[in-house]
Phi, psi and omega in degrees: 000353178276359193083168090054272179316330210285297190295343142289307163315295185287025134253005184272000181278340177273294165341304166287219182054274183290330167289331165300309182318296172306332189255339183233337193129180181235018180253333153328290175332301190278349161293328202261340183298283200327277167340299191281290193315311205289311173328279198311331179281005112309319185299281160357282200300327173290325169272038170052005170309139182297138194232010122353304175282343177271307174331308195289337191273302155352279186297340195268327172300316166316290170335310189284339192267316181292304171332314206266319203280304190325294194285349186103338187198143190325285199322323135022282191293003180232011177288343172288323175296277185356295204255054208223284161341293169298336181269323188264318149013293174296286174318325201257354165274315175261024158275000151301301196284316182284351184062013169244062167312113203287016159298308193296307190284323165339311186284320165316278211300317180305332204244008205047062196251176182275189182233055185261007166279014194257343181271015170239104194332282162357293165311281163321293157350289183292317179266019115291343164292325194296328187279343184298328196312311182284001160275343191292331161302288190298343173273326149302353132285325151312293173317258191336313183279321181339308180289324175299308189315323199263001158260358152090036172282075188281291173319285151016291214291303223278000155300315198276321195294344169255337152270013142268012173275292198285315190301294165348291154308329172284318187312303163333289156004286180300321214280314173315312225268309184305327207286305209288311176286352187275300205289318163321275191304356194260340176243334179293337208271308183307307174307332163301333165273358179298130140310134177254122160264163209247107184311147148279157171205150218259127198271115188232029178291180167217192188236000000 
């Protein structure tokens, strides 16, 4: 939801992260994460920008940063992304199995729309592939880094974490972007078909 920039912004704090690690350490590191999430949540603020995606990206680095001190070691710092992966995953899956994809209301709340796509078989559909798309996406990420943390392939991890964010995400994306617009023309159409009722009105003359 940050756009373009969101998906930048959230890697440069992995990018600093991991070449700091290898070379200083790991309490260097989440200093150098922390200090880039801290920029970008000023920079934002100078261009006015929505600082909403920063503010989040800012705390999930923090999180992350505490996460990392805690267990001890650089590999640390992405265990929260893992199972943050595994956890939305989980959700977005059995809401497909319950017939409430949670792609639909997502798109409802973001647009100020009603949930009159839920009386539509068509609808429902379509925003179950766009939510199956997105589990396949947070579970392949959870599996792939899950094998790195536990081969202790840190450098790997800050890899991986950037190369299944953005292609990954585009992918989603399309799928959404289709699903949504499958579903648009699916109520315009319904609404058009809609019968216009014609107010009545009561003859009360008298002769």
């Amino acid at each position: 939801m940050g756009g373009v920039s969101g998906l930048i912004y959230s890697s440069l704090p992995v990018l600093v992260f991991v070449p700091v690690s290898s070379i200083a350490g790991l309490v260097p590191a989440i200093a150098a994460a922390l200090g880039v999430a801290a920029l970008i949540l000023v920079w934002r603020l100078v261009r006015k920008d929505t600082i909403q995606p920063a503010i989040s990206g800012f705390i999930g680095v923090g999180i992350s940063a505490v996460i990392a001190y805690l267990v001890g070691e650089s590999k640390g710092y992405f265990l929260l992304g893992i199972w943050m992966s595994l956890f939305w995953a989980s959700v977005f899956a059995l809401s497909v199995l319950i017939r409430r994809p949670v792609v639909g209301y997502i798109w409802g709340w973001l647009n100020g729309h009603s949930d009159d796509w839920r009386r539509m078989r068509g609808a429902v559909r379509a925003f179950d592939i766009a939510t199956v798309t997105w589990v396949a996406v947070f579970l392949s990420r959870f599996v792939v880094q899950q094998h790195l943390y536990d081969a202790d392939q840190t450098g790997w991890l800050g890899f991986a974490r950037i190369a299944m964010g953005w292609p990954l995400t585009a992918v989603a994306a399309v799928v959404t972007y289709f699903a949504i617009r499958s579903v648009q023309r699916a109520l315009q159409g319904a609404q058009a078909a809609a019968p216009t009722q014609q107010p009545t009105t009561t003859d009360t003359r008298t002769d």
